[in-house]
PDB file of the backbone (N, CA, C, O) and the ligand in Angstrom, with CONECT records:
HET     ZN  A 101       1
ATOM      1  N   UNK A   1       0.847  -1.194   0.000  1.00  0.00           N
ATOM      2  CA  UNK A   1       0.000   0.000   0.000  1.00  0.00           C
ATOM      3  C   UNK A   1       0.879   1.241   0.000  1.00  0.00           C
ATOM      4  O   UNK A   1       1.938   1.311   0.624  1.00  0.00           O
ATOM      5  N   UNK A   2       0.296   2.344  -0.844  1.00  0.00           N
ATOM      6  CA  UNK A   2       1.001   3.475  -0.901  1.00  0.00           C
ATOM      7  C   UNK A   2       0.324   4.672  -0.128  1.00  0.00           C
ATOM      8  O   UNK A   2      -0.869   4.971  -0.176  1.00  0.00           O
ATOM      9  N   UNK A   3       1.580   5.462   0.784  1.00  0.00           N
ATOM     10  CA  UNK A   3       0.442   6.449   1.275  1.00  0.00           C
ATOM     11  C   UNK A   3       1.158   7.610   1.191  1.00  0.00           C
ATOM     12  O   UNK A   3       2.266   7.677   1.725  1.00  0.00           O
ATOM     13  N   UNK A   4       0.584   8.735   0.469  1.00  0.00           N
ATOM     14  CA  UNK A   4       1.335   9.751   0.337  1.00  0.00           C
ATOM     15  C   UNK A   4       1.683  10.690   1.573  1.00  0.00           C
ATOM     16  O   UNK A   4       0.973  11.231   2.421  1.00  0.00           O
ATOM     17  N   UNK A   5       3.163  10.667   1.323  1.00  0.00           N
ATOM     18  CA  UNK A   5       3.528  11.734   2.814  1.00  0.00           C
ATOM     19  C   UNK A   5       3.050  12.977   2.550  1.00  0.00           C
ATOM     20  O   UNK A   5       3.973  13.757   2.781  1.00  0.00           O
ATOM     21  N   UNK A   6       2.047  13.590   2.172  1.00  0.00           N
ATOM     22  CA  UNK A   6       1.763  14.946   1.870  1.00  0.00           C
ATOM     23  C   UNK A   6       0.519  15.180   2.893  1.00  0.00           C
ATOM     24  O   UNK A   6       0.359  15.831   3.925  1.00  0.00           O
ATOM     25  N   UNK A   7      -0.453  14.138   1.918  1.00  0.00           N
ATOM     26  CA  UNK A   7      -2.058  14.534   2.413  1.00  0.00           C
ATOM     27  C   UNK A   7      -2.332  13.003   2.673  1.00  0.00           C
ATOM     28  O   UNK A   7      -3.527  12.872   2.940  1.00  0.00           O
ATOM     29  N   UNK A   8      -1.675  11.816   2.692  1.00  0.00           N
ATOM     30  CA  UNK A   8      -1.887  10.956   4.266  1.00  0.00           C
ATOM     31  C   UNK A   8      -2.988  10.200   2.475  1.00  0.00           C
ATOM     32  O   UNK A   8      -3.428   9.091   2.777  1.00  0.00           O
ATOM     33  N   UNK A   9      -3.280  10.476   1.399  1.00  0.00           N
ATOM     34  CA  UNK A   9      -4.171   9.519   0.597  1.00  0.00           C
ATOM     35  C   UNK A   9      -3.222   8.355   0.472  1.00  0.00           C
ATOM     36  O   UNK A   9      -1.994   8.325   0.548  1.00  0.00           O
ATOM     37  N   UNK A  10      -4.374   7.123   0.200  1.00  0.00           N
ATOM     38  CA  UNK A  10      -3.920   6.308   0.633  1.00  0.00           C
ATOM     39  C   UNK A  10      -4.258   5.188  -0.930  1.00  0.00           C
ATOM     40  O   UNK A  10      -5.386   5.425  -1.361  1.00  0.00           O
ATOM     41  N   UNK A  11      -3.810   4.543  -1.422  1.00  0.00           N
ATOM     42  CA  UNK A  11      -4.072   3.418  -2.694  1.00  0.00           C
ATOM     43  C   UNK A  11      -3.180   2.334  -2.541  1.00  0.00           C
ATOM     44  O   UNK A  11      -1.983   2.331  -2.250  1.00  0.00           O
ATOM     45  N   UNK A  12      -4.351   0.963  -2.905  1.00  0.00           N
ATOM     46  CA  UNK A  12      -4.163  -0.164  -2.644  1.00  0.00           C
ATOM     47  C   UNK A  12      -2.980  -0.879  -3.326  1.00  0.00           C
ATOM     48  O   UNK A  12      -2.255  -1.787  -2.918  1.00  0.00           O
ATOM     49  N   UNK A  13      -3.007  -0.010  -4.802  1.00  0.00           N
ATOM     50  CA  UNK A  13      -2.362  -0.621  -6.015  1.00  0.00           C
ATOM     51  C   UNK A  13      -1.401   0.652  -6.616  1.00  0.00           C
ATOM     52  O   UNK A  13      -1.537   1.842  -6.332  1.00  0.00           O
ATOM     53  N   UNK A  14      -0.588   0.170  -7.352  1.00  0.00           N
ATOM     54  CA  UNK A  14       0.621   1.209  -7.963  1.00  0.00           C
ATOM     55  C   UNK A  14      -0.656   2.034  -8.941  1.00  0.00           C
ATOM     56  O   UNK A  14      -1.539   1.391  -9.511  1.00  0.00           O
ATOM     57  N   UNK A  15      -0.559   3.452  -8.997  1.00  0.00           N
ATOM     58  CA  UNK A  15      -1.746   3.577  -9.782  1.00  0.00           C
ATOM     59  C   UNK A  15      -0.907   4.816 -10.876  1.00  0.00           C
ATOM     60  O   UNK A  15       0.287   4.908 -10.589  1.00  0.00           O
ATOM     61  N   UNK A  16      -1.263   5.554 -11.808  1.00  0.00           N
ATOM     62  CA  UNK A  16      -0.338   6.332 -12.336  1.00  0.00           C
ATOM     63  C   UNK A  16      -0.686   7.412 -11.864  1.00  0.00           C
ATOM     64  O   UNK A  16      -1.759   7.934 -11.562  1.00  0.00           O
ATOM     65  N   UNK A  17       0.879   7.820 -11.823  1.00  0.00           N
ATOM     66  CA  UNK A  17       0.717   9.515 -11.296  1.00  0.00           C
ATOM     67  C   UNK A  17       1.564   9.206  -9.680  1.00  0.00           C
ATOM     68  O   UNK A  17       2.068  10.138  -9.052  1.00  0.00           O
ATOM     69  N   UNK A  18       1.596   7.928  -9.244  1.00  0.00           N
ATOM     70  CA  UNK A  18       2.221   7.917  -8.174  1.00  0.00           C
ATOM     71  C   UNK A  18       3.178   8.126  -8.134  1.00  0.00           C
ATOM     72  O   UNK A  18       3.544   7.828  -9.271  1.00  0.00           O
ATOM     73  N   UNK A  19       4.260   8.568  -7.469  1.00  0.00           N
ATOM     74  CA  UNK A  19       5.672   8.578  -7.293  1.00  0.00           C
ATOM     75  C   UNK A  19       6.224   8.232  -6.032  1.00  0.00           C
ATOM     76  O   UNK A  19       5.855   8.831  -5.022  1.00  0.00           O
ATOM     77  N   UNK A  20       7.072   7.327  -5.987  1.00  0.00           N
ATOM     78  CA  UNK A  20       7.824   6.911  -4.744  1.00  0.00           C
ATOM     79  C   UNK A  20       9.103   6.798  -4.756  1.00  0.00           C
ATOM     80  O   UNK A  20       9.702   5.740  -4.947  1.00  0.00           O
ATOM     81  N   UNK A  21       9.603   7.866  -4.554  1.00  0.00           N
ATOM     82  CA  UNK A  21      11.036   8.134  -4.319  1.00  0.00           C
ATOM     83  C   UNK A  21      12.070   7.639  -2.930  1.00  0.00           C
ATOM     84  O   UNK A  21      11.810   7.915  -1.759  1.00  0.00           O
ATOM     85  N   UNK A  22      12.748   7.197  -3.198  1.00  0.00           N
ATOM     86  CA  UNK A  22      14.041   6.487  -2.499  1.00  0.00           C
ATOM     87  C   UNK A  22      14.810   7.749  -2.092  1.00  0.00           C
ATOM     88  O   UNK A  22      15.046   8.608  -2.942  1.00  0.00           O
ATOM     89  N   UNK A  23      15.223   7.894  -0.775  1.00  0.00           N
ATOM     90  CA  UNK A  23      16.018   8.591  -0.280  1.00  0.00           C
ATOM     91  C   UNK A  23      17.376   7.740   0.330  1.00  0.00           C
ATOM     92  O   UNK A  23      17.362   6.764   1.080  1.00  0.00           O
ATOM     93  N   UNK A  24      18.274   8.287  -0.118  1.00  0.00           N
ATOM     94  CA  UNK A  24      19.349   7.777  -0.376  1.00  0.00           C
ATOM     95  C   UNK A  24      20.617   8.067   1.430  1.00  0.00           C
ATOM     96  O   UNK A  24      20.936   9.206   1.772  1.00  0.00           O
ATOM     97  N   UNK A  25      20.753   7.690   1.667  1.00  0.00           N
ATOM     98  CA  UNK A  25      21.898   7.654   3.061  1.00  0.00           C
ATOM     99  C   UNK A  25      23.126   7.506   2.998  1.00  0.00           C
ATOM    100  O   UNK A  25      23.552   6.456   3.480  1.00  0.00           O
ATOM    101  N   UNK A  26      23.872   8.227   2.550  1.00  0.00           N
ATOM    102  CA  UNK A  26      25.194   7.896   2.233  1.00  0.00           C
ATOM    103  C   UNK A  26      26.223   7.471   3.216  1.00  0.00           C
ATOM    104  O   UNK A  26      27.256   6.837   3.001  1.00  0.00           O
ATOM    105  N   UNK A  27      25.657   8.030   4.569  1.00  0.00           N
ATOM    106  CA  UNK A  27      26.060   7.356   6.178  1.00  0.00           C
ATOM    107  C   UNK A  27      25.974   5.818   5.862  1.00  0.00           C
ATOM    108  O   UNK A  27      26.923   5.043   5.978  1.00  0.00           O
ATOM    109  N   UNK A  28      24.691   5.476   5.442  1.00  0.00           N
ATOM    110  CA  UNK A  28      24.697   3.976   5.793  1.00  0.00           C
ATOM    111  C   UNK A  28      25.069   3.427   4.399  1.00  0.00           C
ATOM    112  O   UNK A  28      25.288   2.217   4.351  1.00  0.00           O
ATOM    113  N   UNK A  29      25.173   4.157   3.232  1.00  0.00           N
ATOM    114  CA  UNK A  29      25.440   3.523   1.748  1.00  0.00           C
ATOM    115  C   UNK A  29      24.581   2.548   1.803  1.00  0.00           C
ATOM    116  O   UNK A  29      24.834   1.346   1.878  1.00  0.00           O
ATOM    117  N   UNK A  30      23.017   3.336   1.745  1.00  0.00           N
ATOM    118  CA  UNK A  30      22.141   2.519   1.556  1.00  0.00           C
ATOM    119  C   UNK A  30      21.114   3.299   1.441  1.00  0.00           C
ATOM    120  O   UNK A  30      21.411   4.443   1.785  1.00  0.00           O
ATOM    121  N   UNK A  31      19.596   3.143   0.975  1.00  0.00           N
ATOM    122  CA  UNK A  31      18.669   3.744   0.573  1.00  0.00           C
ATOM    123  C   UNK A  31      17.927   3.380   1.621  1.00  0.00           C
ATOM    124  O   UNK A  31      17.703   2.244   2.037  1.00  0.00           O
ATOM    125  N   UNK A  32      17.502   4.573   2.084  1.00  0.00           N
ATOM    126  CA  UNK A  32      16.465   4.548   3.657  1.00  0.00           C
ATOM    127  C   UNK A  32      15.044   3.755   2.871  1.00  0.00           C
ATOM    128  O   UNK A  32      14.772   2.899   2.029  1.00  0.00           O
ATOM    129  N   UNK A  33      14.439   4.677   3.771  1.00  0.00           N
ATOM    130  CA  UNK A  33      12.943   4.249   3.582  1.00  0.00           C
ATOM    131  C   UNK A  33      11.839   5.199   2.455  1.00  0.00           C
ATOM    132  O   UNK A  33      11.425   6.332   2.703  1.00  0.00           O
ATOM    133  N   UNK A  34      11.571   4.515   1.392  1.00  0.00           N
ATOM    134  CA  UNK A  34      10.667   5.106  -0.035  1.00  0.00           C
ATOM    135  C   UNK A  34       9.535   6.175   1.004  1.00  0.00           C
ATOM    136  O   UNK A  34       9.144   6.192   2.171  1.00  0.00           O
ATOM    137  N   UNK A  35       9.274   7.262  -0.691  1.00  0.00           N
ATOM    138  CA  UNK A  35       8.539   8.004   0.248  1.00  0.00           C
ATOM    139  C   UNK A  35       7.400   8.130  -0.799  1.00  0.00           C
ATOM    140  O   UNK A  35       8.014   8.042  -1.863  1.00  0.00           O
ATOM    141  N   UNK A  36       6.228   8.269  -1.063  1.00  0.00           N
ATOM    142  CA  UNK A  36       5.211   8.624  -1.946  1.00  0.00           C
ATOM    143  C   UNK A  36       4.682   9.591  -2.309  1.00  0.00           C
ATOM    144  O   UNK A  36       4.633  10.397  -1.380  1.00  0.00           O
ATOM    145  N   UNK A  37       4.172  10.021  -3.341  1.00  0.00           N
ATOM    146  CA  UNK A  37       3.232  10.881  -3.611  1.00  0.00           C
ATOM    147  C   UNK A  37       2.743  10.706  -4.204  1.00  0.00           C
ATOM    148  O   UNK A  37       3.164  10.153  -5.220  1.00  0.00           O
ATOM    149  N   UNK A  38       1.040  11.150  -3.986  1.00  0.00           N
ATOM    150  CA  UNK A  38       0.086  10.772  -4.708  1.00  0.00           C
ATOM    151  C   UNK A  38       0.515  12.052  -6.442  1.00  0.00           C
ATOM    152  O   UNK A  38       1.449  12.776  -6.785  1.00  0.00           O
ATOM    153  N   UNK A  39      -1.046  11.578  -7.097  1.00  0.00           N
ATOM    154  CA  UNK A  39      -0.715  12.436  -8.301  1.00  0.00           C
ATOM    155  C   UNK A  39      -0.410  13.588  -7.973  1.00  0.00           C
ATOM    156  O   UNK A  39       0.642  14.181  -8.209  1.00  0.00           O
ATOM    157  N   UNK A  40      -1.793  14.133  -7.129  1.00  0.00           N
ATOM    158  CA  UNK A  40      -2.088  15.754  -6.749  1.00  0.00           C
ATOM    159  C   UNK A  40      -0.737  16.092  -6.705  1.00  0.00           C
ATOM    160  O   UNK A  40      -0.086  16.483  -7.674  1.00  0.00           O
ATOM    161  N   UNK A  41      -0.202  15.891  -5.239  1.00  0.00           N
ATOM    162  CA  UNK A  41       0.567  16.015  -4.678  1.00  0.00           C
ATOM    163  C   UNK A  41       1.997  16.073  -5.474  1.00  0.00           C
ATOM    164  O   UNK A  41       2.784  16.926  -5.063  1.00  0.00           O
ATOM    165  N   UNK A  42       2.273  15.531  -6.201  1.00  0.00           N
ATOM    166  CA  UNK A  42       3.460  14.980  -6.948  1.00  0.00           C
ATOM    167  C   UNK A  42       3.931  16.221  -8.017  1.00  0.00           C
ATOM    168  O   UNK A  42       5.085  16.540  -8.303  1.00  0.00           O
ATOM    169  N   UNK A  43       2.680  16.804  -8.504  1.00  0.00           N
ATOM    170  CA  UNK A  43       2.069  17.821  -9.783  1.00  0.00           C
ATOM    171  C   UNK A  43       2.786  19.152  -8.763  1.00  0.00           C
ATOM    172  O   UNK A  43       3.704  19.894  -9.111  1.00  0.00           O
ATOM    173  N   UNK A  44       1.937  19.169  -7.234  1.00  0.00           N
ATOM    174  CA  UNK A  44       2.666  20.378  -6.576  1.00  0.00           C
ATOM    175  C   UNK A  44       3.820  20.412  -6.074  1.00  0.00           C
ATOM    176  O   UNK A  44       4.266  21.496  -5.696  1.00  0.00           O
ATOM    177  N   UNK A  45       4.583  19.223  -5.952  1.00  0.00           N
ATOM    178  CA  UNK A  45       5.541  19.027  -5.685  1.00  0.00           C
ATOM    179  C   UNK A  45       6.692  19.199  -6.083  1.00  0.00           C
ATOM    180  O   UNK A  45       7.570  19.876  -5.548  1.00  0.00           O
ATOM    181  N   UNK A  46       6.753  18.462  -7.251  1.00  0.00           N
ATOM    182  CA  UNK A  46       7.739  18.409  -8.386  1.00  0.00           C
ATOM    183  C   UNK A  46       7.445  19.441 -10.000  1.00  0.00           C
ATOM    184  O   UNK A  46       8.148  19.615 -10.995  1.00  0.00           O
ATOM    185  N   UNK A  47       6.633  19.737  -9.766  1.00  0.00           N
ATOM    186  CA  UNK A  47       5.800  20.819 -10.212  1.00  0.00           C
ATOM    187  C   UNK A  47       6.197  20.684 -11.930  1.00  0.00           C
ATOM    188  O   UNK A  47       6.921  21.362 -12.660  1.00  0.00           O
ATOM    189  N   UNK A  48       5.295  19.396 -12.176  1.00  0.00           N
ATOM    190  CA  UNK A  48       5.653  19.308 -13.863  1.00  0.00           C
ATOM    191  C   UNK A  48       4.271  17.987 -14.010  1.00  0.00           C
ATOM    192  O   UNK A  48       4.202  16.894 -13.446  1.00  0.00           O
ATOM    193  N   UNK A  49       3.648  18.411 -14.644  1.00  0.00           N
ATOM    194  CA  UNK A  49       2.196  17.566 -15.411  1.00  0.00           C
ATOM    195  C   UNK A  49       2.268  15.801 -15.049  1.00  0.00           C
ATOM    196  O   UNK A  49       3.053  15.031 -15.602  1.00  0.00           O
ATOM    197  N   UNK A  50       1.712  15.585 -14.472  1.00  0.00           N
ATOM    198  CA  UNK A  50       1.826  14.286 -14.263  1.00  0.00           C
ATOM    199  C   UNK A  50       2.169  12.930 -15.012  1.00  0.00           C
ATOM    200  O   UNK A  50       1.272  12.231 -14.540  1.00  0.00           O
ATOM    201  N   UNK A  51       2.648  12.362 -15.594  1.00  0.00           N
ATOM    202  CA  UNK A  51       3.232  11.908 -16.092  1.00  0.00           C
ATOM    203  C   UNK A  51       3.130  10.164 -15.544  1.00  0.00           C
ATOM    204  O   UNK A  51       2.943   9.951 -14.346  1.00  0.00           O
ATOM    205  N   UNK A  52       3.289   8.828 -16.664  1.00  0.00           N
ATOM    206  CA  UNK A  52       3.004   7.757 -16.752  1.00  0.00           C
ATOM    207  C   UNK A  52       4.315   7.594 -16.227  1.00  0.00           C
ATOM    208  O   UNK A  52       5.154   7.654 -17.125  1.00  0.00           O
ATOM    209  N   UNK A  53       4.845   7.390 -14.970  1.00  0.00           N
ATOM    210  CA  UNK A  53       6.220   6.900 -14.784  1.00  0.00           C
ATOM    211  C   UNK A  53       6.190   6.003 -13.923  1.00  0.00           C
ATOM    212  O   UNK A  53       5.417   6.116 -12.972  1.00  0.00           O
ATOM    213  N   UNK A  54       7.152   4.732 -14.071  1.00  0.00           N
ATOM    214  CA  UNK A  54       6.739   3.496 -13.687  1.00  0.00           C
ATOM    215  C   UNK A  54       7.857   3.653 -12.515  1.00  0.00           C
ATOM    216  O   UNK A  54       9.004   3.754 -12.952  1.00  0.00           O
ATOM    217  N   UNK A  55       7.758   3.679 -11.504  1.00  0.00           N
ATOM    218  CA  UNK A  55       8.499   3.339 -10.238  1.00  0.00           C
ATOM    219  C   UNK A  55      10.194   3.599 -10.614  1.00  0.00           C
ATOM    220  O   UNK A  55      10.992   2.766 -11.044  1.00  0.00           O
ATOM    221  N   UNK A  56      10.375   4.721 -10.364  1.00  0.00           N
ATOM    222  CA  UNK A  56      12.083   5.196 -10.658  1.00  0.00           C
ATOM    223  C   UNK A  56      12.904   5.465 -10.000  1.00  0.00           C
ATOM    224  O   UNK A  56      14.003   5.756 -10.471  1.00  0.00           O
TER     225      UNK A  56
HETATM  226 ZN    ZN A 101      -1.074  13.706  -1.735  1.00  0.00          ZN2+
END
């Protein structure tokens, strides 16, 4: 399940428009814990038209 750290929405399934980004730890040379955003969210975020992108 994906839940966006923004506004807490919540989807069962990878849906498009989601984004879940990997934050990276260079302390531990390792990738912490993924973070989500829903579409909305993603559009105000990263602030570019939502887009079909498959888990990057
Ligand atoms: Zn959101």
């Amino acid at each position: 399940m994906l839940r966006c750290i923004e506004c807490d929405a919540e989807t069962d399934r990878f849906e498009p428009g989601w984004r879940t980004l990997l934050s990276f730890d260079p302390e531990q040379d390792s990738f912490d814990e993924a973070v989500s955003y829903c579409p909305e969210c993603s559009v105000r975020e990263f602030d570019f038209p939502s887009r079909v992108s498959p888990r990057d």
